[in-house]
N, C-alpha and C positions, 0 to 999 in steps of 0.2 A: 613687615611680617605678613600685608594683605597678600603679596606679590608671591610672597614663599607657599602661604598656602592654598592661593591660587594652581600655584604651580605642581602642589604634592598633589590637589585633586584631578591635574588634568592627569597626571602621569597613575595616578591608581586608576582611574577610570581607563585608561589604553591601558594597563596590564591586566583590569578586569577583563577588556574584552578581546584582550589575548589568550587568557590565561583563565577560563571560563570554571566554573565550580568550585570546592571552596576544600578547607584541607581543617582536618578535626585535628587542636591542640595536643602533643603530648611531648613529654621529655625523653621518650624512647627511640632510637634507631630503625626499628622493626616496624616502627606507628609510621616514621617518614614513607617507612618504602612502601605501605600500606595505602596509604592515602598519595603516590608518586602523582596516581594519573587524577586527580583533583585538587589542581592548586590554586590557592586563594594568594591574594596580596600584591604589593610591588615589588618588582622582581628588581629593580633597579635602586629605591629608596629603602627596598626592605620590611617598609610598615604593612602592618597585615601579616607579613608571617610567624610564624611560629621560631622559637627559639629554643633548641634542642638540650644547650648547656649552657643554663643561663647563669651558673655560679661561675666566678674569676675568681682566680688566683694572679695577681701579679707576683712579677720576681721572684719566679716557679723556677726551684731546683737551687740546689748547693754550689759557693763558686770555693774556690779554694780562697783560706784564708792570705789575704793581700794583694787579694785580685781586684781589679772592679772589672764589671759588665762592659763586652765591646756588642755591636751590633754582628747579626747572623742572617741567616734566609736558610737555614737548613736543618729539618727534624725529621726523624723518622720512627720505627717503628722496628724492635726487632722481631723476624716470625718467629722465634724457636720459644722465647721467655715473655716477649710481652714489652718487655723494659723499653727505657727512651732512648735511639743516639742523635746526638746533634755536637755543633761547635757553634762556639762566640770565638770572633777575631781578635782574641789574642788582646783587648781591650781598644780595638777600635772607637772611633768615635772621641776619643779621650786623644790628649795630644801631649807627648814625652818629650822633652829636651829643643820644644817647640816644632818638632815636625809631628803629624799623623800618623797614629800608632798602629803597626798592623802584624802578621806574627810573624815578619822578618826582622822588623828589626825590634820587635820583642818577643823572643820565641820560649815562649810559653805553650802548654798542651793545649792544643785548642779542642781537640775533640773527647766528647763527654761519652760517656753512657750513665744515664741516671734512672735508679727506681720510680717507676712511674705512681707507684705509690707516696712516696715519700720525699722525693724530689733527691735524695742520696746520691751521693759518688759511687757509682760502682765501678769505673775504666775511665782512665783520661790519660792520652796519649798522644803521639803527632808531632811534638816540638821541631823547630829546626825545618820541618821538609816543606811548607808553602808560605806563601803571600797573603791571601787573603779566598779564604776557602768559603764556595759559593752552593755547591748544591751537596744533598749526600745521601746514600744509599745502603742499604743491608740486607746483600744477600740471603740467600737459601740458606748458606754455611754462615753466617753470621759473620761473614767480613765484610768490612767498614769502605765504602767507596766516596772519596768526597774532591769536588772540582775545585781547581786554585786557579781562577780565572783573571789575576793581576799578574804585574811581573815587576819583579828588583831593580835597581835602576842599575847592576851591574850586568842583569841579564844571563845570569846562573840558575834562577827560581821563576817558577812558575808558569799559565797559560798548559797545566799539564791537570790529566786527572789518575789520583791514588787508591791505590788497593790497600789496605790493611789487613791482616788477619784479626781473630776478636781480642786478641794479647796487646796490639797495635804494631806486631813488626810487617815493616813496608813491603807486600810478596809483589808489585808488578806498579807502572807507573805508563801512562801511556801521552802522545805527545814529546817536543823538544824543549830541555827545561828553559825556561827564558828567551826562547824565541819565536814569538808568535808567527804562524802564518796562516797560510789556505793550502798545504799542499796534505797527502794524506796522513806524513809522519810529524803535524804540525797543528796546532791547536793556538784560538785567536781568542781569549775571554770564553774558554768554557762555563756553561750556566749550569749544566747538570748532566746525571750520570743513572743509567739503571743498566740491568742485566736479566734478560729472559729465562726461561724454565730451563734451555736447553744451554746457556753459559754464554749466548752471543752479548756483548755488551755494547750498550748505544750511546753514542752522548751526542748533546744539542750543543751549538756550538757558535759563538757569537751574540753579544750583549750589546754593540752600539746601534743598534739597527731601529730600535724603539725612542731613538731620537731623530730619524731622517722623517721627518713629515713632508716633503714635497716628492715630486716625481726628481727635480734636480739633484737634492738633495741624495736619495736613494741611488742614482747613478752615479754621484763623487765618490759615494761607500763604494761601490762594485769597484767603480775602478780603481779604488785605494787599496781593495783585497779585503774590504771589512768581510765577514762572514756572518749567516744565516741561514746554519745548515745540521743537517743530523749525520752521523758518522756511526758506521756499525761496525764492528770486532769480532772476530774469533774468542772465545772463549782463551786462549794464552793472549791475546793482545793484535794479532794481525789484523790488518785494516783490510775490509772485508769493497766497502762499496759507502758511497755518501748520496745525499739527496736534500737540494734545496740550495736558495740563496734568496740575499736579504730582496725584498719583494710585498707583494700585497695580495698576489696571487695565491689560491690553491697550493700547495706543496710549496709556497713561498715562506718567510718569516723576517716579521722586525721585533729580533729578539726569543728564541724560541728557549723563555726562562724555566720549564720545567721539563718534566718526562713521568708519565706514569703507564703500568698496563693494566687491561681490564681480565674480566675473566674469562673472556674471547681469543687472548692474547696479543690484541690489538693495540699499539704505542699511541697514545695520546698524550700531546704537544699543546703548552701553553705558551701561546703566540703572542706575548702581550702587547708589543707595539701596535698589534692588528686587532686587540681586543675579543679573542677568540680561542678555542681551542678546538684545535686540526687532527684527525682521528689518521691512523696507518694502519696497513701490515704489516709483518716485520721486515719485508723487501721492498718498502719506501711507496711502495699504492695507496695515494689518494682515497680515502672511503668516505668522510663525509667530516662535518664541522659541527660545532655548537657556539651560541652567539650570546646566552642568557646568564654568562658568570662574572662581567665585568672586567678590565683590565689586571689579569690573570697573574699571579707571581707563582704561587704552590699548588699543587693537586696532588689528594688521596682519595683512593677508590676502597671503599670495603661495603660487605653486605649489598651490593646493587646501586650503592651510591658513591654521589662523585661529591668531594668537598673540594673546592676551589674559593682559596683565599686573596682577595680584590686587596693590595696595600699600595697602588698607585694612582688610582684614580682621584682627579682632583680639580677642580676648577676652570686651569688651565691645559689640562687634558685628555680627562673625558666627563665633560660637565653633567653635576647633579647624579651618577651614581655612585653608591655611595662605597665608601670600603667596608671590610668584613670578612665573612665565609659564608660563601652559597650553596645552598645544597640541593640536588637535585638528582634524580633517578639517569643511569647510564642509556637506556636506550629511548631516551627523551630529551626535549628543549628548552627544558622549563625548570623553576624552582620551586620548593616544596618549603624549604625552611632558610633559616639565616640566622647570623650570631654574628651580634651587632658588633662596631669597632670602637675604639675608644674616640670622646671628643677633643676637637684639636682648632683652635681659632685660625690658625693659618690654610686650613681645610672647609670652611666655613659649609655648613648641611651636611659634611662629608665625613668626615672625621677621619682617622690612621690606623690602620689595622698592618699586621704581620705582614714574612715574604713567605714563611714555609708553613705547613699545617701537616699533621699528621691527627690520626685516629686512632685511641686504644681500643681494647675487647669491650669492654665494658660501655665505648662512644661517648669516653670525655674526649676533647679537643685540645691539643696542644699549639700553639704560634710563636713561631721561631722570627723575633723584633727585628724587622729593619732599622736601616739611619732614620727614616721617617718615623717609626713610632718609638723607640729605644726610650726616649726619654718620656712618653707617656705611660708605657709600661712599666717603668723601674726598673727593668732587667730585661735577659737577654731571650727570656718564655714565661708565656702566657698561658695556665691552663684552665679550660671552662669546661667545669665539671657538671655531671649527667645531677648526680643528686649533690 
């Protein structure tokens, strides 16, 4: 324990004297962005900041009765009502007839929408159309966009991403179902999906990239066709232009597992293999990075800030920061607040946190459970309420 806390005071003292000035306590959204430009604490272990929604709720939200909880990475927010949508996989995680259950071969509705008050069913729909659904999105119009970034072993399903209307009928699907590739009418482990003001729609594209750690390693992907790349759309589905591949560099990525935009309209990329997130235009231009949020799974931006939720970092991947949600001001480095992860012996100083995070009006927090935490959480969302 000498060694541990040796160790926490060297890394608060280098974030102190990064990270200069000190951030006044409050459980408000408005107080974070107030105090953005003076932050206190460790931005990497988290102690010292402030904790914005310090009450949990585990095993947040209604499953249908004779369901159990599969794991997700995907929550959102609708604009029109406020309400939650997300899916759990079809009870992933749980294993049927001895093979691993996913919602092909148990096709069950995987996608919810639930009161955010109450945790209620209000829409659950989806059955039959993916594999195992990764990122998800809600439009302007309150249609349901969500990646199925697995494929069947028959090669009929998946490696595609869905449009729904809010009713849940399928209006547009883009990608070739079951056939992964690199070319533009082809989709390899889609991670996620958004769509701009003006109906262009992007998706990030490739998820094995955050496992090539060597420079060799990242050249057998290339030349296997893995992918690490953003793809942009017409608003009907036309493949407009792509940009990127799996890499280290600038406009590179290992793993570009989220998407979100700001109020600039700037697409912002969680790069997790690279431990970062990569800022755009909407025409694929380099603008700048951020490096203070940890190995990245989900991001939401509201009010001026950016939450980024850390549910991979771990011992043997990026040592001693921890998992969680960071929170910090969009047109800075730095973090302001945190909301800690659940503890986990196999994590050891680290613990397990979520892949997906979203924001309601009010700035409770919702976390949509990975395979890593699913079973610390007891379900498939986590909400940490303001009061």
């Amino acid at each position: 324990m000498t060694s541990l806390r040796a160790l926490k005071s060297m890394l608060s003292v280098s974030a102190a004297l990064l990270l200069a000035g000190c951030a006044t306590e409050s459980s408000a959204p408005e107080a974070m962005a107030e105090t953005a430009a003076m932050p206190a604490g460790n931005l990497i272990t988290g102690e010292g900041l402030p904790n914005p929604a310090p009450n949990v709720t585990i095993n947040w939200g209604t499953l249908p009765e004779g369901r159990e909880w599969g794991s997700t990475a995907g929550i959102d927010i609708d604009p029109n009502d406020g309400h939650i949508w997300a899916y759990e996989r079809c009870g992933a995680g749980n294993f049927g007839a001895g093979a691993p259950v996913n919602c092909d071969n148990n096709p069950v509705d995987p996608i919810f929408k639930f009161d955010r008050n109450t945790g209620e069913i209000l829409k659950n729909f989806g059955a039959g159309t993916m594999v195992t659904p990764h990122g998800i999105h809600v439009d302007a119009d309150g249609n349901v966009w969500v990646t199925d970034f697995a494929g069947n072993e028959e090669g009929t399903k998946g490696h595609q991403v869905h449009k729904f209307s809010p009713d849940g009928e399928l209006l547009l699907s883009l990608g070739t179902a079951g056939q992964p590739g690199s070319g533009p009418n082809q989709l390899n482990q889609p991670n996620d999906v958004i769509t701009a003001p003006d109906g262009s729609i992007f998706v990030s594209d490739g998820h094995s990239g955050q496992n090539m750690t060597t420079n060799q390693a990242i050249q057998e992907g290339l030349e296997a066709g893995r992918t690490g790349r953003i793809l942009k759309y017409s608003a009907d589905g036309t493949f407009v232009k792509e940009w990127g591949q799996i890499g280290v560099r600038h406009g590179e990525f290992r793993t570009p597992h989220a998407l979100v935009f700001d109020a600039q309209g700037r697409l912002w990329v969680a790069d997790r293999g690279n431990h970062r997130l990569e800022i755009f235009d909407q025409e694929g231009n380099y603008l700048e990075s951020r490096y203070a949020y940890g190995r990245i799974s989900g991001l939401f931006i509201k009010d001026g800030m950016v939450y980024a939720i850390d549910s991979e970092s771990s011992p043997t991947n990026h040592a001693n920061w921890r998992n969680g949600v960071r929170i910090g001001p969009v047109d800075g480095d730095h973090i302001t607040a945190f909301i800690p992860p659940f503890e986990r012996e196999s994590r050891v100083y680290q613990g397990t946190a979520g892949e997906g995070v979203a924001v309601d009006a009010d700035g409770n927090v919702y976390a949509a459970e990975g395979p890593n935490s699913l079973s610390q959480a007891g379900g498939a969302f986590t909400k940490y309420s303001v009061n």
